[in-house]
C-alpha positions, 0 to 999 in steps of 0.5 A, a space after each residue: 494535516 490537522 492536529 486536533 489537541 483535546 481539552 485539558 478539563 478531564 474527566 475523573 475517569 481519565 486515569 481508567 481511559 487513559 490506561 485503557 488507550 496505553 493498552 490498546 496501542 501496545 495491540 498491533 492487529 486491535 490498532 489497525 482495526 480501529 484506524 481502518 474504521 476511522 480512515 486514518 494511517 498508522 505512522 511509522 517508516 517513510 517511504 524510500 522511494 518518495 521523489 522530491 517530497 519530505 513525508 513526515 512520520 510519528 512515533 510507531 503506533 499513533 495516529 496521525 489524522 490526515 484523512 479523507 472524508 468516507 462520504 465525500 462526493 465526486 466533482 460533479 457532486 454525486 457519489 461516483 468515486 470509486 473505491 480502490 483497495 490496494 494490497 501488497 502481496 505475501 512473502 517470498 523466499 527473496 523476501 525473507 533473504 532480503 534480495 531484489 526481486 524486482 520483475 523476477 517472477 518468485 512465488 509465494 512461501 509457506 508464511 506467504 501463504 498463510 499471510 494471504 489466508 489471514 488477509 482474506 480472513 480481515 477483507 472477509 467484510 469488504 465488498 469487491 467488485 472487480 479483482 485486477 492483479 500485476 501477472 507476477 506470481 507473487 503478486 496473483 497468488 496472493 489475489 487467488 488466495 483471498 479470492 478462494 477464501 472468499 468463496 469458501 466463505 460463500 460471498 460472490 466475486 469476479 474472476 481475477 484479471 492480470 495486468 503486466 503494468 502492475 508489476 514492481 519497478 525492474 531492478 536491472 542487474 540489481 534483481 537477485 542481489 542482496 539489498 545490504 550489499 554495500 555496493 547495493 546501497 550505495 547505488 541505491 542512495 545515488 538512484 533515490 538522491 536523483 529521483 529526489 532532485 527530480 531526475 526521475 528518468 534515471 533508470 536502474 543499471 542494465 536495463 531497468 526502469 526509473 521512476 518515471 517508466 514506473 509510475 507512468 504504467 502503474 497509473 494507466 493500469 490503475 486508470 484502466 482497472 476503476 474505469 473498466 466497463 465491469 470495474 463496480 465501485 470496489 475494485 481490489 488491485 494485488 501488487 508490489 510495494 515498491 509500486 505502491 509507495 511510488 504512486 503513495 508518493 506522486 499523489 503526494 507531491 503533485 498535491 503538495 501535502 504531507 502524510 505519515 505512512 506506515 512500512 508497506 509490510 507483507 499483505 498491507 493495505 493501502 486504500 485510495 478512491 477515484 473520482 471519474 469527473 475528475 480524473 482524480 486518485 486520491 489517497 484515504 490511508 496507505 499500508 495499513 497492516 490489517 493481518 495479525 502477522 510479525 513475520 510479515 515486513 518492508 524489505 522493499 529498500 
């Protein structure tokens, strides 16, 4: 990370600039525009699910200025890397309950809907060239809504694709129940405590999976989605935030570096790129919250 501290000379309008600045940050949706344009993430919560790497944060509404060069060339040192938007899906009853869901199949609510219209409103200017979505409904509904406002707006995109392999982290006996239920957390902190020590083939109890088990498929599916015949440079991946922090944080250790994340809310974004000479993922910014929305929230534990 760099942190590039700015003269102490001012100009005689700093007072204005600097009320102006104090003002903007206190606009959550005006913020998280302008990070989006500058690639960079917004700091906040660190990830629960971060294996053996410290991922450190800011206060609420700075900028850290971890960033990918936009224009950075693949290995072979043409531009072929391919963009990857991915986005967390809408809202659920279980999400507003504060239970597991896991691999259970819950669909979206009324705020989840209207979550997934606002997110198609803020992609309305990205360009897509393939949609690929985890087979949960939760996750695919979300997709079919920013897909159908996208053609009442007129633009043309691909039909969407399910990918089991995209689903969130199976929970085992831990699905349906409430994630503050003390004996919950407490298992919970066991499980992260493991996976921190490296034990990542620790599974959840009854039958579910361990972080290795998740991050494996969700890494194939990825693969598969930016390198299909038809994937285009832009691909769009719908999913679930316990995945995305997962694979937030295996980039992360693999690479040995550090990066200040936002909480993976409702309808966040997240953009990574891929280069196919390579074979590389490499982050650009993780849960930007690009819909104007205070119900949306990270209850992913």
């Amino acid at each position: 990370l760099s942190f590039r501290p700015h003269s102490a000379r001012l100009p005689s309008s700093a007072p204005l600039l600097a009320l102006c600045w104090c003002w903007r940050l206190y606009q959550p949706h005006s913020f998280a525009a302008a990070a989006a344009a500058d690639h960079r993430p917004i700091a906040g919560r660190t990830p629960s699910f971060a294996p053996a790497v410290e991922i450190p944060t800011d206060r609420p509404g700075s900028v850290m200025s971890y960033s990918m060069d936009p224009d950075k060339k693949g290995a072979d040192g043409q531009q072929n890397l391919v963009k990857l938007y991915i986005c967390r899906h809408g809202e659920t009853d279980w999400n507003k309950e504060g239970r597991i869901q896991g691999q259970t199949d819950t669909k979206l609510n009324q705020d989840g809907l209207r979550q997934a219209s606002l997110l198609a409103e803020a992609l309305s200017s990205y360009p897509c060239t393939s949609i690929v979505s985890s087979d949960l409904r939760r996750a695919y509904d979300t997709a079919a809504v920013v897909r159908d406002g996208w053609i009442k707006a007129g633009r043309n995109v691909p039909e969407i694709k399910k990918d089991a392999r995209l689903r969130e982290i199976h929970a085992g006996n831990f699905q349906g129940l409430l994630s503050s239920d003390k004996a919950v957390l407490s298992h919970r902190k066991h499980l992260y405590g493991q996976w921190k020590q490296g034990k990542k083939d620790t599974k959840y109890p009854g039958g579910g999976e361990s972080f290795s088990d998740l991050v494996n498929r969700a890494f194939a599916g990825l693969k598969d989605a930016v390198t299909a015949e038809d994937a285009g440079q832009h691909v769009f991946v719908f999913c679930h935030g316990g995945l995305i922090k997962s694979i937030a944080a295996d980039i992360l250790e693999r690479e040995k570096r550090k990066m200040g994340m936002g909480p993976a809310t409702n309808c966040c974004l997240s953009t990574l790129t891929y280069d196919p000479k390579a074979d590389k993922f490499e982050i650009v910014h993780m849960f930007q919250q690009i819909i104007n929305d205070k119900k949306a929230k990270d209850d992913t534990g």
